[in-house]
C-alpha beads as a LAMMPS data file, in Angstrom:
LAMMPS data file: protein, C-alpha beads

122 atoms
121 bonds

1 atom types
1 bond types

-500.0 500.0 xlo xhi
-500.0 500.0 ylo yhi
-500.0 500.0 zlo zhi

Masses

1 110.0

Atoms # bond

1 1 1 0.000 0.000 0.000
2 1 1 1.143 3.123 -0.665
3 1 1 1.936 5.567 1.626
4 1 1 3.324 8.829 0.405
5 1 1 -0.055 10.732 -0.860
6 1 1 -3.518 10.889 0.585
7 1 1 -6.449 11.151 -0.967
8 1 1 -9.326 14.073 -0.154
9 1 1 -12.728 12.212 -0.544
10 1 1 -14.033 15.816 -2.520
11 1 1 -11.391 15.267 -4.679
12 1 1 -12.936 11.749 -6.258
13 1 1 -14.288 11.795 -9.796
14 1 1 -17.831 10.540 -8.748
15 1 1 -18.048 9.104 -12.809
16 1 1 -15.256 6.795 -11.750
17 1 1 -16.437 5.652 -8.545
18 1 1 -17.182 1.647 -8.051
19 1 1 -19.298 0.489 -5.331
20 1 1 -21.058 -2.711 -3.962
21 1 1 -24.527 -3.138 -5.146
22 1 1 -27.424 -1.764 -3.063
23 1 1 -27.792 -3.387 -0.333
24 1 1 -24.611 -3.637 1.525
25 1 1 -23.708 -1.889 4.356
26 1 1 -20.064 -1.026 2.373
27 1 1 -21.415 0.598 -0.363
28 1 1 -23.986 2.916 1.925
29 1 1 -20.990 3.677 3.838
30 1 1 -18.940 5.101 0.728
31 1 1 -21.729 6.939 -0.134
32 1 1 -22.248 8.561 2.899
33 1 1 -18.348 9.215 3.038
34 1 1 -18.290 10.740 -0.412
35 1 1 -21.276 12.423 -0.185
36 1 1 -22.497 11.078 -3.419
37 1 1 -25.815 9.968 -4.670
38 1 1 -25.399 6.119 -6.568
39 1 1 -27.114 7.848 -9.531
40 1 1 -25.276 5.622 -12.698
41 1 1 -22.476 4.394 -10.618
42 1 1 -21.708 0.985 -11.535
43 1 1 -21.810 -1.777 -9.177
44 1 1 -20.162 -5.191 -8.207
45 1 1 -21.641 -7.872 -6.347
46 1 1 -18.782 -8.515 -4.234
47 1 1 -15.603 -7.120 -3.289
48 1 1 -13.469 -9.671 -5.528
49 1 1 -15.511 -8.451 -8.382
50 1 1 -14.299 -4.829 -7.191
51 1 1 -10.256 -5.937 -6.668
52 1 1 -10.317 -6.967 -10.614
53 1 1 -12.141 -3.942 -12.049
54 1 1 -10.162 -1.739 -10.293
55 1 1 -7.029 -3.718 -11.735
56 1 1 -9.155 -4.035 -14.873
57 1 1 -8.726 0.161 -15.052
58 1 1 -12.557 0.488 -14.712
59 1 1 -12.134 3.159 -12.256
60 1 1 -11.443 3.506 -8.664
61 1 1 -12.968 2.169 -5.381
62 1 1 -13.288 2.486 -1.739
63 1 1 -11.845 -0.771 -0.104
64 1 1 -11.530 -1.660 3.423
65 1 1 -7.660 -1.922 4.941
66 1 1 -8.528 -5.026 6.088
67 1 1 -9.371 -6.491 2.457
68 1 1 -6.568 -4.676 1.314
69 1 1 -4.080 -7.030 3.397
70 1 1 -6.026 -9.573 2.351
71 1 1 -4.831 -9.819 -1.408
72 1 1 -1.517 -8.810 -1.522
73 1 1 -1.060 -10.905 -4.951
74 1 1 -3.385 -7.645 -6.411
75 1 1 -1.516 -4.655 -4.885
76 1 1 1.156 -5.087 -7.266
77 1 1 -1.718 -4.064 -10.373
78 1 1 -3.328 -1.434 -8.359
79 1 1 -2.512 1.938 -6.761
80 1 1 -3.801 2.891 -3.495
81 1 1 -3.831 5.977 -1.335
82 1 1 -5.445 6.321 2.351
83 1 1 -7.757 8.935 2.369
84 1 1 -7.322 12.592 4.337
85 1 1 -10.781 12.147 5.437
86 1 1 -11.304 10.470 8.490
87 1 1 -13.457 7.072 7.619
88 1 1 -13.660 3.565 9.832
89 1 1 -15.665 0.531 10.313
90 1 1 -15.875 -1.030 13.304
91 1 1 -16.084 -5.414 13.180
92 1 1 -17.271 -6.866 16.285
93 1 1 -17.486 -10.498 17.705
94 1 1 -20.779 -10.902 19.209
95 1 1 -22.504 -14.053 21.145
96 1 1 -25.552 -15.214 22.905
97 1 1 -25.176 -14.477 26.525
98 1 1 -26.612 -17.589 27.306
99 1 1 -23.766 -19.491 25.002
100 1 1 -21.924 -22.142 27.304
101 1 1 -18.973 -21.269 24.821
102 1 1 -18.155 -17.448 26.173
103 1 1 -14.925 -18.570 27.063
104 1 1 -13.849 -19.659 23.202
105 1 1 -15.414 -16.630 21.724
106 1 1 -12.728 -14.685 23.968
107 1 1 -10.441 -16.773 22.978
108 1 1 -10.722 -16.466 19.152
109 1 1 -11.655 -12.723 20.101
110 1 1 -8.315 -12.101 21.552
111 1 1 -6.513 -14.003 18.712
112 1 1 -7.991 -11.828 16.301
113 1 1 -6.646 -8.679 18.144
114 1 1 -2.812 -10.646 17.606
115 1 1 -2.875 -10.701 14.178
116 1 1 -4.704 -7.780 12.986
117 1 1 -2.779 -6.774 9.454
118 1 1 -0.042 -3.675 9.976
119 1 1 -2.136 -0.072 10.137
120 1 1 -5.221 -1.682 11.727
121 1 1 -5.902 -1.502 15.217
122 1 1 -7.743 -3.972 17.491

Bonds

1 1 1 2
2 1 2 3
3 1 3 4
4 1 4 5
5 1 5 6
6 1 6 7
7 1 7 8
8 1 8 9
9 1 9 10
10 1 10 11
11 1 11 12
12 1 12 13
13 1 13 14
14 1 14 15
15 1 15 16
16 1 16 17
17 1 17 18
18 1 18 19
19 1 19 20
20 1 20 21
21 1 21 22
22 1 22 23
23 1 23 24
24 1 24 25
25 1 25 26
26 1 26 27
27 1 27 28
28 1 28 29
29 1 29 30
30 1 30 31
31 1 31 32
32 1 32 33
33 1 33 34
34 1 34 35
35 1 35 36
36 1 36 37
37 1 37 38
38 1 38 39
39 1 39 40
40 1 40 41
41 1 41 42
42 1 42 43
43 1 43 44
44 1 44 45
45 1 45 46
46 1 46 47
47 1 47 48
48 1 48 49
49 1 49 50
50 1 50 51
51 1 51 52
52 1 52 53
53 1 53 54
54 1 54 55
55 1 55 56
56 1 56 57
57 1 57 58
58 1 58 59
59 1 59 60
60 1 60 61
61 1 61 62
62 1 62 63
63 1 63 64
64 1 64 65
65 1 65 66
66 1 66 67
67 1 67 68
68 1 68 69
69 1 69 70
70 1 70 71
71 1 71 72
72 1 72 73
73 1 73 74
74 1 74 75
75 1 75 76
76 1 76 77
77 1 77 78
78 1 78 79
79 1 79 80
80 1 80 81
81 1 81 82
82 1 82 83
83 1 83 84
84 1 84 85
85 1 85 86
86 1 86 87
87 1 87 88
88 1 88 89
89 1 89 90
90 1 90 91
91 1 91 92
92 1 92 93
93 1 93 94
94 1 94 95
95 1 95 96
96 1 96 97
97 1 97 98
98 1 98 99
99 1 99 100
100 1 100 101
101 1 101 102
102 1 102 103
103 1 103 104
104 1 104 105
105 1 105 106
106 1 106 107
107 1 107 108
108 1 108 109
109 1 109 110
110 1 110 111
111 1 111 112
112 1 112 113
113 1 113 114
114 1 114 115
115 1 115 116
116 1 116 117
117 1 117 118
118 1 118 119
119 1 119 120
120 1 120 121
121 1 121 122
């Protein structure tokens, strides 16, 4: 990832933009961000459909950091920039009270914390 210039979300060609199709909670979230109506945006079902349009040269997306570390055999066909703007998503691990398994869930909670991808933070 690169990590010399960031990107100002006003500064976006909204023509180029790539999203999720309606429906998930990534693509409201990049609208919101942008402040951009989905007008004729196009629209992938999923974000592996996203990582090879972008590397296509079909325009540019909004991707979270932690599906950015995720594909690292990708990065090397596409360019990205963190943005000036402050954006985040929060991922939580939730569970039943009642589940007799608390004690795992904290367990594979606290293992996820470990090995969060460099730039993320538990």
């Amino acid at each position: 990832m690169a990590k010399t210039t960031q990107v100002n979300l006003k500064q976006l060609p909204p023509g180029e933009l790539l999203l999720l199709e309606d429906g998930h909670c990534l693509r409201d979230q990049a609208l919101a961000i942008c402040n951009a109506e989905p007008g004729a945006m196009r629209h992938s079902t999923s974000l592996e459909t996203l990582w090879h349009m972008v590397a296509a040269g079909e325009g540019i997306s909004l991707l979270p950091a932690l599906a950015l570390a995720a594909r690292p055999d990708l990065r090397t066909r596409i360019i990205s920039r963190k943005l000036e703007d402050s954006a985040g998503r929060w991922l939580t691990l939730k569970w039943r009270a009642s589940d007799p398994r608390e004690s795992r869930f904290r367990e594979l909670a606290a293992l996820l914390r470990q090995v969060l991808p460099p730039g993320l933070r538990a």
